[in-house]
BALOBA-1460 file (C-alpha; in Angstrom, 3 decimals):
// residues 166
<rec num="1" residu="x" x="-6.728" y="13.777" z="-32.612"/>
<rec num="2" residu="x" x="-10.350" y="13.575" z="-34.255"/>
<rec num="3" residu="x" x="-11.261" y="11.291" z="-32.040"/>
<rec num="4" residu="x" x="-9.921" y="13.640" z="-29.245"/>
<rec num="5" residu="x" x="-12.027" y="16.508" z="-30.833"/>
<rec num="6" residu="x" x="-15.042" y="14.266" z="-31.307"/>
<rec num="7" residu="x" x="-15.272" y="13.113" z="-27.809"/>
<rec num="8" residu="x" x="-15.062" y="16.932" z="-26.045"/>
<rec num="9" residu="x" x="-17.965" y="18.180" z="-28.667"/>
<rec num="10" residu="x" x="-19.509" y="14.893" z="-27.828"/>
<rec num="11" residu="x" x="-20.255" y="13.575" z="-31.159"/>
<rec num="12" residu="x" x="-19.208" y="9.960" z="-29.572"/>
<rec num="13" residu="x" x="-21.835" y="10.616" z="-27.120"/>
<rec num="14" residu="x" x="-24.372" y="10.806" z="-29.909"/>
<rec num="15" residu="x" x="-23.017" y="8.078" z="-32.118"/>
<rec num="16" residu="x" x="-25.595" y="5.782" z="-31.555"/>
<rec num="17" residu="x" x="-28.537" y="7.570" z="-32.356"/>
<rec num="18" residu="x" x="-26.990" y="8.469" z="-35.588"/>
<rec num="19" residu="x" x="-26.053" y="5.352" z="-36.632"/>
<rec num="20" residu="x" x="-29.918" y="4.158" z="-35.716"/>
<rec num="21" residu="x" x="-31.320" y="6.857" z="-37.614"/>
<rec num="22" residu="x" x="-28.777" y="5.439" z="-40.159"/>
<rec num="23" residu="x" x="-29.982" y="2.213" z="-40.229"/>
<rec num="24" residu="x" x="-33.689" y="2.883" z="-39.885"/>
<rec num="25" residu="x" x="-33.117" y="5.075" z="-43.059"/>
<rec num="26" residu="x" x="-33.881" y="8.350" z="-41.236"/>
<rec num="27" residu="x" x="-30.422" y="9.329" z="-41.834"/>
<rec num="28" residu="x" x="-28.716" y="9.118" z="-45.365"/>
<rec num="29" residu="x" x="-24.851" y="9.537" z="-46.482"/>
<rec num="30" residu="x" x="-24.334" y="12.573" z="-48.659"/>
<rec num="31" residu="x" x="-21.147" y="13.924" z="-49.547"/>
<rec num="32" residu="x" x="-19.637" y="16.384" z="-46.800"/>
<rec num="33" residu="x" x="-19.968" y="20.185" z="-47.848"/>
<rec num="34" residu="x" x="-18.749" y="23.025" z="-45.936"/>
<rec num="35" residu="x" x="-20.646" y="24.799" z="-48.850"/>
<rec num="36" residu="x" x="-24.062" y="23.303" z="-48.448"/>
<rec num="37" residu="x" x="-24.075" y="24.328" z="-44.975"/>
<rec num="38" residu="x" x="-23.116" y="27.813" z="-45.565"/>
<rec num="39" residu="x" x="-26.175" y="27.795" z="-48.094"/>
<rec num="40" residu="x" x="-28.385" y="25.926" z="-45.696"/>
<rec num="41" residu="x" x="-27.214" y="28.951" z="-42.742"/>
<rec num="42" residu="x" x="-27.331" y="31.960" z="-45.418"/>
<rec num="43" residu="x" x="-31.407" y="30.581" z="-46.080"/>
<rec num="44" residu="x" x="-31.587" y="30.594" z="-42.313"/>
<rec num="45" residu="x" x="-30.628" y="33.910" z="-41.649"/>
<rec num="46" residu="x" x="-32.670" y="35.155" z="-44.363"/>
<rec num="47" residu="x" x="-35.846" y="33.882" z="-42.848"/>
<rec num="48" residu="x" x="-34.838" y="35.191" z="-39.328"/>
<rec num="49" residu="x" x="-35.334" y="38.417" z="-41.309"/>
<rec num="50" residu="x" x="-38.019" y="37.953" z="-42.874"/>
<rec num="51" residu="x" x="-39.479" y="36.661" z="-39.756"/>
<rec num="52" residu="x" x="-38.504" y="39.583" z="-37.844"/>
<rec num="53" residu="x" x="-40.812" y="42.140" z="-40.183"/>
<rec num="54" residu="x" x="-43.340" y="39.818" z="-39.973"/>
<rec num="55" residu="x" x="-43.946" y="39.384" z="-35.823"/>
<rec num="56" residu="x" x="-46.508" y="41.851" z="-35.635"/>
<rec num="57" residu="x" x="-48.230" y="41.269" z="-38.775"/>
<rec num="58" residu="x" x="-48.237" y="38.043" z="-39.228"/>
<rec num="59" residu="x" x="-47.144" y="36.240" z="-36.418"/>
<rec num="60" residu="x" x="-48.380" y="32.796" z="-37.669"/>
<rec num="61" residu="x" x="-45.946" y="33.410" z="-40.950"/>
<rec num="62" residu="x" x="-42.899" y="34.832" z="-38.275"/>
<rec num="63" residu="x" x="-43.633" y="31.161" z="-36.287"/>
<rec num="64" residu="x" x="-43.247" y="29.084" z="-39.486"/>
<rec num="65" residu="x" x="-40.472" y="30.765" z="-40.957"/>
<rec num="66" residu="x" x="-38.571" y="30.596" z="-37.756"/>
<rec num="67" residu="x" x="-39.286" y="27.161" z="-37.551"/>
<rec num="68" residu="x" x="-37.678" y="26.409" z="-40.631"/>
<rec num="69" residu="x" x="-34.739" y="28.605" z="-39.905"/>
<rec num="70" residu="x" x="-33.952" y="26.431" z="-37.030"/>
<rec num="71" residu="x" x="-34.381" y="23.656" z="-39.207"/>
<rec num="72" residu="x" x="-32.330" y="24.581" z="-41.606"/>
<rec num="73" residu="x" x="-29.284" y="25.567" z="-39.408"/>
<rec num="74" residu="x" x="-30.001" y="21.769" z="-37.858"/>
<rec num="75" residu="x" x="-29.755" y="20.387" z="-41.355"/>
<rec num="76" residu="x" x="-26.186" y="22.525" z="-41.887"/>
<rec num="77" residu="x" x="-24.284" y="21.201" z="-38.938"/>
<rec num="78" residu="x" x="-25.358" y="17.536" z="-40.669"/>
<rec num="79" residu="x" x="-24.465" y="18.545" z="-44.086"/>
<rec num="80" residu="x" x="-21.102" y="19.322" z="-43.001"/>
<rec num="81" residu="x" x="-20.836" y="15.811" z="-41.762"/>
<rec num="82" residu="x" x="-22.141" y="14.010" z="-44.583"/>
<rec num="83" residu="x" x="-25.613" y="13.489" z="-43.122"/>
<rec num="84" residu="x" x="-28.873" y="14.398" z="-44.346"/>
<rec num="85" residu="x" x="-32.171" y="13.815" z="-43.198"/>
<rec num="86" residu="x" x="-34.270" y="11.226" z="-45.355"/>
<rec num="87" residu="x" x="-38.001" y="11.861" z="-46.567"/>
<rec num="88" residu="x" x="-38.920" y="9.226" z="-44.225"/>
<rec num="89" residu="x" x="-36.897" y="10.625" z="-41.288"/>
<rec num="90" residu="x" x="-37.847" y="14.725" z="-41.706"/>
<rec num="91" residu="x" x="-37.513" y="16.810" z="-39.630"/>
<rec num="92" residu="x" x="-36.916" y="14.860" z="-36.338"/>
<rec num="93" residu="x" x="-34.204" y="12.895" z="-37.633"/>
<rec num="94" residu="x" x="-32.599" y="16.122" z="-38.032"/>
<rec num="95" residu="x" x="-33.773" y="17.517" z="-34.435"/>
<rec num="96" residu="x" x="-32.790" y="14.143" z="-32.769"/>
<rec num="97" residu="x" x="-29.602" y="13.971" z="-34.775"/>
<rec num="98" residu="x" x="-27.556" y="17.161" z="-33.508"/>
<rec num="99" residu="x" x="-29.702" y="17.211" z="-30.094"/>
<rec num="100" residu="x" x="-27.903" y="13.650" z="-29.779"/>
<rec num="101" residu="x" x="-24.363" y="14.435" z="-31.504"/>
<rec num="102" residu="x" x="-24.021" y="17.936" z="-29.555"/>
<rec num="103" residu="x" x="-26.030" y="17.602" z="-26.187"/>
<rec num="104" residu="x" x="-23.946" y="19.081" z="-23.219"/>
<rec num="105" residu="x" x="-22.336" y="21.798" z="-25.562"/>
<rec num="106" residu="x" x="-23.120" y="25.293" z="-24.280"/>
<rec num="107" residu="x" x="-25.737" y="26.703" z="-26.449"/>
<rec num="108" residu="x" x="-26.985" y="23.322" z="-27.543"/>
<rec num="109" residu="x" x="-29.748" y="23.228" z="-25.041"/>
<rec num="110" residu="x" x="-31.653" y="24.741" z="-28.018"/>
<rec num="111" residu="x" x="-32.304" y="22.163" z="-29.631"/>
<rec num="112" residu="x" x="-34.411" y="19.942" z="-27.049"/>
<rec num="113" residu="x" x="-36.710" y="23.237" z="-27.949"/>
<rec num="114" residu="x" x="-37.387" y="22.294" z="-31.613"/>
<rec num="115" residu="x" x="-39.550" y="19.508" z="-31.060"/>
<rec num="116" residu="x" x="-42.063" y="21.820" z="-28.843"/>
<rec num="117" residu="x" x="-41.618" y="24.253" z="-31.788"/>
<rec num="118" residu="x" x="-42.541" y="21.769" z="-34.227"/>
<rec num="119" residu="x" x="-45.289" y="20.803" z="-32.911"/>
<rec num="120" residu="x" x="-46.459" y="24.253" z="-32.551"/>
<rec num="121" residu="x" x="-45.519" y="25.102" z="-36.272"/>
<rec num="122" residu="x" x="-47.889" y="22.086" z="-37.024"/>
<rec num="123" residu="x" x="-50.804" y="23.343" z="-35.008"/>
<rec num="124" residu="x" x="-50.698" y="26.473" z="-36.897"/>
<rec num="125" residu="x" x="-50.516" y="25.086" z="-40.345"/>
<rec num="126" residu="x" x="-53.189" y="22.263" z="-40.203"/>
<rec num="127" residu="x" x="-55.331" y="24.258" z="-37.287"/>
<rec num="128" residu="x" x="-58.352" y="22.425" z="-36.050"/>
<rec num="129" residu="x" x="-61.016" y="24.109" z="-33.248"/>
<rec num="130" residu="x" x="-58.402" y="23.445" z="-30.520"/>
<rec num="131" residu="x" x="-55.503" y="25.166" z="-32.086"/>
<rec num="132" residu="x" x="-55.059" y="28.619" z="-30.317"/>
<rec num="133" residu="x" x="-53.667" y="31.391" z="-32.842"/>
<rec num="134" residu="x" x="-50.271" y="32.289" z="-33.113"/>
<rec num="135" residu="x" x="-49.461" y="35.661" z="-30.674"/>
<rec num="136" residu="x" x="-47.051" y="38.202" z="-31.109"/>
<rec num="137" residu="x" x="-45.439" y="36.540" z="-28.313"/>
<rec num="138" residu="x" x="-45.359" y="32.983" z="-29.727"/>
<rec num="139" residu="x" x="-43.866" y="34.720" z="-32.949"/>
<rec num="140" residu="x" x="-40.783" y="36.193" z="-31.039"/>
<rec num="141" residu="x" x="-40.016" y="32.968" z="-28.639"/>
<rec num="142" residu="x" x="-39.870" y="30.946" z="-32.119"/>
<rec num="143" residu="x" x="-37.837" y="33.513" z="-33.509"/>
<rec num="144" residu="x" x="-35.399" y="33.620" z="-30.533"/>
<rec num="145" residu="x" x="-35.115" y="30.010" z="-30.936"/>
<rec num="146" residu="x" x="-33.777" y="30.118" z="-34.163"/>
<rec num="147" residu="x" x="-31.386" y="32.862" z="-33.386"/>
<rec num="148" residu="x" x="-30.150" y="30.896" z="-30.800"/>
<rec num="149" residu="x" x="-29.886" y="27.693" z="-33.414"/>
<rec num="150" residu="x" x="-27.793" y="29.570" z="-36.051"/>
<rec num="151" residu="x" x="-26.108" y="31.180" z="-33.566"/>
<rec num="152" residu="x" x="-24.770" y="27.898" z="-32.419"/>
<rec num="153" residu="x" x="-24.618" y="25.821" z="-35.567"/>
<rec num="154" residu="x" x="-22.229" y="29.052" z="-37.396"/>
<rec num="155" residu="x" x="-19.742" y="28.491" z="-34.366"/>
<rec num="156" residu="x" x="-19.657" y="25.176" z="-34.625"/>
<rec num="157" residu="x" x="-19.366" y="24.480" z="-38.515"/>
<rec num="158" residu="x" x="-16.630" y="27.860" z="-38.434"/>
<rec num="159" residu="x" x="-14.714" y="26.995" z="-34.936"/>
<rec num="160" residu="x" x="-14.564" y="23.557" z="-34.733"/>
<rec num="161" residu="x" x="-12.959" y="20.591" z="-36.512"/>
<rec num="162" residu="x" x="-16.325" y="19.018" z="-37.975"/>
<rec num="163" residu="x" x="-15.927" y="16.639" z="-40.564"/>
<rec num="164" residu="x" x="-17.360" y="13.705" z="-42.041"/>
<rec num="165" residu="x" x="-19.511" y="11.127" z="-39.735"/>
<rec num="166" residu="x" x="-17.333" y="7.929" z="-39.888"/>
């Protein structure tokens, strides 16, 4: 029956990208904890509001702390399986992770937006003379984006059978 589950949310699908990030050391075992993933959402959802007051005064600050909202609620779905991103595999080990384990999943197409969101976070934390500013606008497309991510990640770690990566 797991394996049943597994294959419809198509965790098979992304097997082998997590066991390369695995192997490459990307990836790491921790134990599984519905807990840590609540934590890991609750920190999320804070920042979506802290985000939200700050759009139109600091759009820069809304950007980054969407960014790690969406992150974060990234990072829960793996906690909940055991998984955590390394120091050596960041951030995209965690994008590439879920984008791989839960591509074709309606609402999942979110996730093949955190890399462009990324890179934008970057450009606006280590700015050089080609960097534009962060708008208002930039502020509330990063912010829907991690909406969209906890959004998805809280239905799947509440209404589905996730468990440990085996």
């Amino acid at each position: 029956m797991k394996r049943q589950v597994e294959d419809e949310l198509g965790l098979e699908r992304g097997r082998d990208v997590i066991e390369r990030l695995l192997k490459d050391g990307e990836l790491d075992f921790v134990p599984p904890s519905f807990e840590a993933a609540d934590d890991l959402l609750s920190h999320a959802e804070a920042h979506t509001a802290l985000a939200t007051l700050g759009i139109d005064s600091d759009p820069s600050g809304a950007l980054q702390l969407s960014y790690d909202a969406a992150r974060k609620a990234s990072s829960a779905l793996l906690a909940i399986q055991g998984l955590r991103a390394t120091q050596r595999g960041g951030h995209i080990a965690a994008i590439d992770a879920v984008a791989a384990q839960f591509n074709g999943q309606p609402g999942a197409e979110v996730f093949h937006r955190l890399h462009r969101l990324r890179r934008r976070r970057n450009d606006s934390e280590y700015p050089n003379l080609n960097s534009p500013g962060v708008t208002r606008s930039d502020a509330l497309e990063a912010l829907a984006i991690a909406e969209a991510t906890i959004a998805f990640s809280r239905t799947m770690i509440n209404g589905t059978v996730l468990g440990p990566f085996v």
